[in-house]
C-alpha positions as CSV (number, residue, x, y, z in Angstrom):
1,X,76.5,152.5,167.3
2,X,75.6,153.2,170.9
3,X,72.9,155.6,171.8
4,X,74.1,157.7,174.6
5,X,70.9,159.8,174.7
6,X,68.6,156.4,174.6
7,X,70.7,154.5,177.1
8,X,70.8,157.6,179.8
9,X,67.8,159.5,178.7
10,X,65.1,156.7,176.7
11,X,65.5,159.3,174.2
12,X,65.9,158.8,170.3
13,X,65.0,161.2,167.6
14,X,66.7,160.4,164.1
15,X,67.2,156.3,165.1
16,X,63.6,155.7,165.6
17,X,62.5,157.2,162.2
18,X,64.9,155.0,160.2
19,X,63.9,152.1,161.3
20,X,63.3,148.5,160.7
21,X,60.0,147.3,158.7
22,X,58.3,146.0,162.2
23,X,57.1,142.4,162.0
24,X,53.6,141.6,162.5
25,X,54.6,140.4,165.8
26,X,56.6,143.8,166.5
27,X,53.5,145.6,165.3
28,X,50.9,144.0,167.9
29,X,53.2,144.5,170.7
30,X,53.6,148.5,169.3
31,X,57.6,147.9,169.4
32,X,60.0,150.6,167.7
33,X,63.0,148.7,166.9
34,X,66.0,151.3,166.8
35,X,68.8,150.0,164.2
36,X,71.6,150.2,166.6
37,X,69.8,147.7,169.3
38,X,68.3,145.5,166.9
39,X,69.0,141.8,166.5
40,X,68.2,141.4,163.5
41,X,70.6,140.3,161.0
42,X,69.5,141.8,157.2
43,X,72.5,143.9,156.5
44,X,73.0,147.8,156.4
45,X,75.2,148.0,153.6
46,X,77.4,151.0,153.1
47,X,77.9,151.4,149.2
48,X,81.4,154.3,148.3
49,X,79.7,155.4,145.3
50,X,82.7,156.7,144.2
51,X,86.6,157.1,145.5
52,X,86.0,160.8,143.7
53,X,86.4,163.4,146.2
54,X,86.8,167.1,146.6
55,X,88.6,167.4,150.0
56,X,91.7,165.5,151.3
57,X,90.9,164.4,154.6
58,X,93.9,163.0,156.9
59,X,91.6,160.2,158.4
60,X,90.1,159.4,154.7
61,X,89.5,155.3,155.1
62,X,89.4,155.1,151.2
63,X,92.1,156.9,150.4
64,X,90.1,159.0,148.0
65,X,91.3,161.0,145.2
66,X,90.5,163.5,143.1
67,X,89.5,161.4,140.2
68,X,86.8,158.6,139.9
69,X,88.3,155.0,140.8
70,X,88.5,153.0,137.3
71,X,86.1,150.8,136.8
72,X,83.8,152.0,139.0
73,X,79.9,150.8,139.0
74,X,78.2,151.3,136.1
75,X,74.0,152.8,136.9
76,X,72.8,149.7,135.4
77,X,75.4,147.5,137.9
78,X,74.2,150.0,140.9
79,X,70.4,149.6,140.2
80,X,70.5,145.5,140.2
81,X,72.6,145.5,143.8
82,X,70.2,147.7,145.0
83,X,67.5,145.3,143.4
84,X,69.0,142.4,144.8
85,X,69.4,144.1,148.4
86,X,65.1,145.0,148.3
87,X,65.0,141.5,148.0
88,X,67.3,140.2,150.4
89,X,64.9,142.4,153.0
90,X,68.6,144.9,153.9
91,X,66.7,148.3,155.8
92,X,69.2,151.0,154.6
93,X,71.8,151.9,151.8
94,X,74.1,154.6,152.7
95,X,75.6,156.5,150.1
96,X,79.1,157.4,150.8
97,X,82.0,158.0,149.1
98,X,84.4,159.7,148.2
99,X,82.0,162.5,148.2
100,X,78.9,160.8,147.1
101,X,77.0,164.2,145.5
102,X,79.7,164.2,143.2
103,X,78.3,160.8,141.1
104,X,76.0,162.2,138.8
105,X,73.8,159.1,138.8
106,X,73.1,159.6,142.6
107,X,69.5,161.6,142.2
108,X,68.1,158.7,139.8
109,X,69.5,155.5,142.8
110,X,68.6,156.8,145.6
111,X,65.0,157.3,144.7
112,X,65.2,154.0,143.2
113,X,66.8,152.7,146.7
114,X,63.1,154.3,148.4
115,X,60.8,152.8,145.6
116,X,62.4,149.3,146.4
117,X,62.0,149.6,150.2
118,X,65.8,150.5,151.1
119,X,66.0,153.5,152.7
120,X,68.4,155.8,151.4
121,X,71.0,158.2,153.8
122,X,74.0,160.3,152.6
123,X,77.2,160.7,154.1
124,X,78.9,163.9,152.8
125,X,81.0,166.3,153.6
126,X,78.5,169.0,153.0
127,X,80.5,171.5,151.5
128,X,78.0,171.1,148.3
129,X,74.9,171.4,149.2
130,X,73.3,174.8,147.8
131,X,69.6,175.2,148.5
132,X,69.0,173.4,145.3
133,X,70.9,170.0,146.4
134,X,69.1,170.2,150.1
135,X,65.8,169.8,147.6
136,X,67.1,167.1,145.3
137,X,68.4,165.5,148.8
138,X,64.6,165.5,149.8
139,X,62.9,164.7,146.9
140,X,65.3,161.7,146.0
141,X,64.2,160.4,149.4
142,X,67.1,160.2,151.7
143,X,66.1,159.9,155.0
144,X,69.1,161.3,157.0
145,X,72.5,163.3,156.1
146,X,75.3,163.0,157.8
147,X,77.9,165.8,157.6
148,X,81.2,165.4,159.2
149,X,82.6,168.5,161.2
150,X,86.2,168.1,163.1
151,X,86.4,170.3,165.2
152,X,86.6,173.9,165.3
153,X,87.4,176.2,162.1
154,X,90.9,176.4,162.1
155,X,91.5,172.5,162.8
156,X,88.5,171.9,160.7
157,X,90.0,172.9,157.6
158,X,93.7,171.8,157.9
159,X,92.5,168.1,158.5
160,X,90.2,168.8,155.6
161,X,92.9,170.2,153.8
162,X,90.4,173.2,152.2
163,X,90.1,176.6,153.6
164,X,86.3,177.2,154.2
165,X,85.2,173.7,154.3
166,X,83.7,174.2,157.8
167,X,81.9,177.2,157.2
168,X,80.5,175.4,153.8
169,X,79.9,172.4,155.9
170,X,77.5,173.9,158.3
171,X,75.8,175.9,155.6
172,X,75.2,172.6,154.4
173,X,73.8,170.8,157.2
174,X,71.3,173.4,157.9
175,X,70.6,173.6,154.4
176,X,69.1,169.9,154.6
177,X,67.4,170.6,158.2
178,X,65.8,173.9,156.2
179,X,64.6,171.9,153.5
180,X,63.3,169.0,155.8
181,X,65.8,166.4,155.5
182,X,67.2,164.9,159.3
183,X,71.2,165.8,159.8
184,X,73.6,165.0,161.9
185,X,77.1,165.4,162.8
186,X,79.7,162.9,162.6
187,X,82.8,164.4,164.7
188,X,86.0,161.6,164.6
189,X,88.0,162.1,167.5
190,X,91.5,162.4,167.7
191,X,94.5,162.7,170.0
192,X,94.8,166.4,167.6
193,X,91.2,167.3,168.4
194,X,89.7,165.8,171.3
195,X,89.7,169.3,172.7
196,X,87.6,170.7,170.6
197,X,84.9,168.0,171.2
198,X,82.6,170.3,173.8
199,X,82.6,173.2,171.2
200,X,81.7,170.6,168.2
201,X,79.0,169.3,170.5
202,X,77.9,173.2,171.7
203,X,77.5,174.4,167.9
204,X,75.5,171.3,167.0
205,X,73.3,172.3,169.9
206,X,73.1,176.2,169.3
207,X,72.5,175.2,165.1
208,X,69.5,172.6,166.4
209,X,70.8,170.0,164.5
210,X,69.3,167.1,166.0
211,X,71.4,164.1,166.2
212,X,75.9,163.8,167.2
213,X,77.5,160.8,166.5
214,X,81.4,161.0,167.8
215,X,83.5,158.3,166.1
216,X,86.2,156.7,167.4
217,X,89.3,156.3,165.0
218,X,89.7,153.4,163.4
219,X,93.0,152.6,161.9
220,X,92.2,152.0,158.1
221,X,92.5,154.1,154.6
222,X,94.7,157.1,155.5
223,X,94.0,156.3,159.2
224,X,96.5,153.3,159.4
225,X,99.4,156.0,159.5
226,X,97.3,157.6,162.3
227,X,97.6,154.7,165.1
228,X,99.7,157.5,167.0
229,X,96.9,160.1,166.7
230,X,94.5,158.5,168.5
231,X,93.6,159.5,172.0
232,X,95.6,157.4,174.4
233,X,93.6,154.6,175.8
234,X,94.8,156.4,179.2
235,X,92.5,159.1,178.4
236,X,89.6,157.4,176.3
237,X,87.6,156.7,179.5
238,X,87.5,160.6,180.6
239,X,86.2,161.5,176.9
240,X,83.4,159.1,177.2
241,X,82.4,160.0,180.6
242,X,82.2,163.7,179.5
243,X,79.9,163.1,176.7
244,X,78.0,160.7,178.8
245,X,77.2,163.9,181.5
246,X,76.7,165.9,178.8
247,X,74.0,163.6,177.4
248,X,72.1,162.8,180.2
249,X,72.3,167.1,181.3
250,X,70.8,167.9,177.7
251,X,68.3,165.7,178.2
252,X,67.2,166.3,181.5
253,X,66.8,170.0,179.9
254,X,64.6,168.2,177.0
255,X,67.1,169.4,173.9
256,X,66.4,167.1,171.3
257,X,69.7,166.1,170.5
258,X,70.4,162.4,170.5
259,X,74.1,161.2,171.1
260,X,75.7,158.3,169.7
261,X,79.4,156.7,169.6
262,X,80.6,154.1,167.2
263,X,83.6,152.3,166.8
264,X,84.6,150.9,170.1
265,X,81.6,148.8,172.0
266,X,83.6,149.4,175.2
267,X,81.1,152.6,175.5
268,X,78.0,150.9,175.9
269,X,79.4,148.6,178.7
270,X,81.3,151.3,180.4
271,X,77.6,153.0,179.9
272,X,75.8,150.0,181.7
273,X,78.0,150.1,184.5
274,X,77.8,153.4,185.2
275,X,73.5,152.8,185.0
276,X,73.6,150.3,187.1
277,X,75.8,151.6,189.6
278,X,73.3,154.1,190.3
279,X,70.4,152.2,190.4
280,X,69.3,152.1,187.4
281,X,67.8,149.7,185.1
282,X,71.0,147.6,184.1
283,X,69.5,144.6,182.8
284,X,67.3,146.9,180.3
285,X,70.5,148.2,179.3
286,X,72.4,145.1,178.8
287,X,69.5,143.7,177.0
288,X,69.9,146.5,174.5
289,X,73.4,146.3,174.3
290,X,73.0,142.4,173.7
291,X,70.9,143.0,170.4
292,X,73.2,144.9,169.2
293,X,75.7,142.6,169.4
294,X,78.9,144.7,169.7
295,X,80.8,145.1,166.5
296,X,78.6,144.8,163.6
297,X,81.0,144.0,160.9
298,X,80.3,140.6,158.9
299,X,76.8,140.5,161.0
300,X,74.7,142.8,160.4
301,X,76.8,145.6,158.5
302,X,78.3,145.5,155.5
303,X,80.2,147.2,152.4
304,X,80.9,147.4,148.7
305,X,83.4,149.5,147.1
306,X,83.1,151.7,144.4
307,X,84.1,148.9,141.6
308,X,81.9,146.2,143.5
309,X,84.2,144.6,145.9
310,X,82.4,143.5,149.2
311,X,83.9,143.8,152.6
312,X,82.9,143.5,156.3
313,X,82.8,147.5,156.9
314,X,84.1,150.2,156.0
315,X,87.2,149.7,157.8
316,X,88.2,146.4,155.7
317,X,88.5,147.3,152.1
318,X,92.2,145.8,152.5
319,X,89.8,142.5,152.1
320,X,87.6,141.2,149.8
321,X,84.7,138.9,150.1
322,X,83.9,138.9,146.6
323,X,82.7,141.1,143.5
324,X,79.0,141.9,143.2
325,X,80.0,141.9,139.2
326,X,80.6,137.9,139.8
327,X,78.1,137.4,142.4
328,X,75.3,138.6,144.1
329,X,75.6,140.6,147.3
330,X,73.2,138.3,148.5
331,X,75.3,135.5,147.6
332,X,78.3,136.7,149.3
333,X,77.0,137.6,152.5
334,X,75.1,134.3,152.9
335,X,78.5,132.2,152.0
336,X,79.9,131.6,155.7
337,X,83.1,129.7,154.2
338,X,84.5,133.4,153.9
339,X,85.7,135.4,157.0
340,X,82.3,136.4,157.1
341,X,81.9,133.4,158.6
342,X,84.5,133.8,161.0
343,X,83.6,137.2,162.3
344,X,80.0,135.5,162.8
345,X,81.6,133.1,165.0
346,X,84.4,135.7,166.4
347,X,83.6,135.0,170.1
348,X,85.4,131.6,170.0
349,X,88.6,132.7,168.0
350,X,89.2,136.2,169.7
351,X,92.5,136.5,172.1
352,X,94.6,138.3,174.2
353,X,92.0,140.8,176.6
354,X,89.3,140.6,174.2
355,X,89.6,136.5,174.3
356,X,89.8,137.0,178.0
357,X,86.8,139.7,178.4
358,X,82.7,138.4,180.0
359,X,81.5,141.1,177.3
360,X,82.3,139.3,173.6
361,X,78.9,139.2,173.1
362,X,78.1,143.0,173.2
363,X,81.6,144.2,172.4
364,X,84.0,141.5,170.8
365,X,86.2,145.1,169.9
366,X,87.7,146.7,166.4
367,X,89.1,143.4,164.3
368,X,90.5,146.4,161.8
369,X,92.4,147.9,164.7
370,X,93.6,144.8,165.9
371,X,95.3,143.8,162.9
372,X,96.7,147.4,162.2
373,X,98.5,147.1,165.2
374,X,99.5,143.4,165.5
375,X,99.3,141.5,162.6
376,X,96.7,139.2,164.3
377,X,92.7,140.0,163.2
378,X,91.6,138.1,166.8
379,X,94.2,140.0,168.8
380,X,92.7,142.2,171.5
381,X,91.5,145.9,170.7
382,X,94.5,148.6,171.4
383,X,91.4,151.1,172.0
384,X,89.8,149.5,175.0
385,X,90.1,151.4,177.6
386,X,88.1,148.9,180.0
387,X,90.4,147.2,182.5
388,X,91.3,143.5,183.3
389,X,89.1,143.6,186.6
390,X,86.1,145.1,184.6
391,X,86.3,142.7,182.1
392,X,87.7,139.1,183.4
393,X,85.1,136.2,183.3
């Protein structure tokens, strides 16, 4: 992720309260380590609970259904990952799906997830949560829902493919706010809705919901057949800079509304040009952006599927690292014989522009996009919208 609002502002809200455990070291020198500049390499692992869902999204990476994947893991299997991830030191499970509210055993991990030091956040569509589930949200300890909206009504509910979803959705976000748990909204842009991105961005401002994360497509699940939906790379560049101005206005009118982007690192360079070229603090910036580390997949982010397969992100369920059922996360993300290892060392295999590009070590672009569209996992990112001067060594 890259923090708009903390890169133009020094501003964070919901990233500094789920945090790493500090260090001793961190602790004397009274550092807040945000999780999207940290170097530090213990996994956030995104767990799909379940491929169950109750909407049909177009972009859906999973491909979820209406029914519960077969096979799918069992409490006892879910509690000893989770285990197994306390142990291994990993800072945050988040609970995604499919729709993750609908796995009945969901109230009993996530507390579990808390007691063992994990810190639990949801990812939801939001169109379920009454007043009752915004308390069972906060007392099962989840530190942070994110609810994605799409744009506005109209849109919202085609691509969701259920009339009312974004009134329910909203209800549902400030249902969690109301009963103290953080929200956000997760708005992924498209060639379909990139218009509608200021009035996304204006309703999350006018509802007070204090953090807006815009995702960039990434072609995987559902979203393969959506290459052509994606904003033209001609065009990415404008989108950026608008929510850039936008970030750096609302916080110079001290909204607390922090701003994020995920899914294409060219941001946070395009952001530290832009910094430096007028005057500010670049190197602050790019020392940020270089604990980070650009695409997090394979290094300090991770995923297992709802039946226990392990994969890079997300993005890369077409891939298996292995089966938590035959081997312990911990196992398979320490085993560098896997492409694990390879992404780890991606900076000496990547080609084409990204092979090319001075910024591999805070960008190294979308490996999942590159393949969609080529065939080669190393080719260059179709999304970057950087050019050859910006980038060449």
């Amino acid at each position: 992720m890259i923090g708009f609002t903390r890169l133009m502002c020094n501003m964070g809200t919901v990233s500094a309260e789920i945090s790493y455990a500090e260090d001793a070291e961190a602790k004397a020198a009274h550092e807040v380590r945000e999780l999207h500049f940290s170097s530090d390499l213990r996994p956030l692992v995104v767990w799909n609970v379940t491929r169950r869902c109750n909407l049909r999204c177009s972009h859906c990476y999973l491909d979820a259904t209406s029914a519960a994947a077969a096979g799918e893991l069992t409490t006892a299997e879910a509690r000893a990952m989770i285990a197994d991830l306390a142990e291994m030191g990993a800072p945050v499970l988040l609970f995604s799906g499919g729709e993750p509210l609908l796995r009945d055993d969901i109230f009993e991990l996530a507390p579990y997830a808390a007691a063992k030091g994990v810190r639990p956040v949801l990812s939801t569509n939001g169109v379920l949560i009454t007043d009752e589930v915004a308390q069972r949200i906060r007392a099962a300890g989840f530190q942070y829902a994110g609810i994605s909206i799409d744009g506005t009504e109209e849109h919202h509910d085609r691509f969701r493919g259920a009339p009312g979803a974004w009134r329910r959705s909203w209800e549902g976000l400030e249902r969690c706010l109301k009963h103290g748990v953080r929200g956000g909204v997760r708005f992924t842009l498209t060639r379909d809705n990139a218009d509608q991105l200021p009035a996304v961005l204006e309703e999350t401002v006018r509802r007070g919901v204090p953090r807006f994360c815009m995702y960039h497509l990434v072609y995987a699940g559902r979203g393969a057949a959506m290459a052509a939906q994606d904003v033209p790379v001609s065009k990415k560049r404008a989108v950026v800079e608008w929510l850039a101005d936008r970030a750096r206005e609302l916080g110079e009118r001290g909204v607390e509304l922090e701003i994020l982007t995920t899914d294409n690192h060219a941001d946070g360079i395009y952001l530290w040009q832009r910094i430096a070229a007028a005057g500010g603090d670049g190197d602050e910036v790019m020392d940020l952006l270089r604990r980070h580390g650009g695409c997090s997949a394979g290094r300090k982010f991770a995923n297992v599927g709802p039946t226990g397969d392990v994969h890079p992100c997300q993005f890369w369920t077409h891939v298996s690292l292995g089966n938590i059922r035959q081997r312990r996360f911990s196992e398979i993300w320490n085993d560098d014989s896997s492409l694990i290892g390879q992404l780890r060392a991606r900076d000496t295999l990547l080609g084409g522009k990204c092979g090319r590009c001075r910024f591999q070590e805070v960008c190294g672009g979308c490996r999942v996009r590159a393949q969609a569209i080529t065939g080669d996992v190393w080719a260059q990112d179709p999304a970057c919208y950087l050019s050859e001067e910006e980038t060449a060594r």
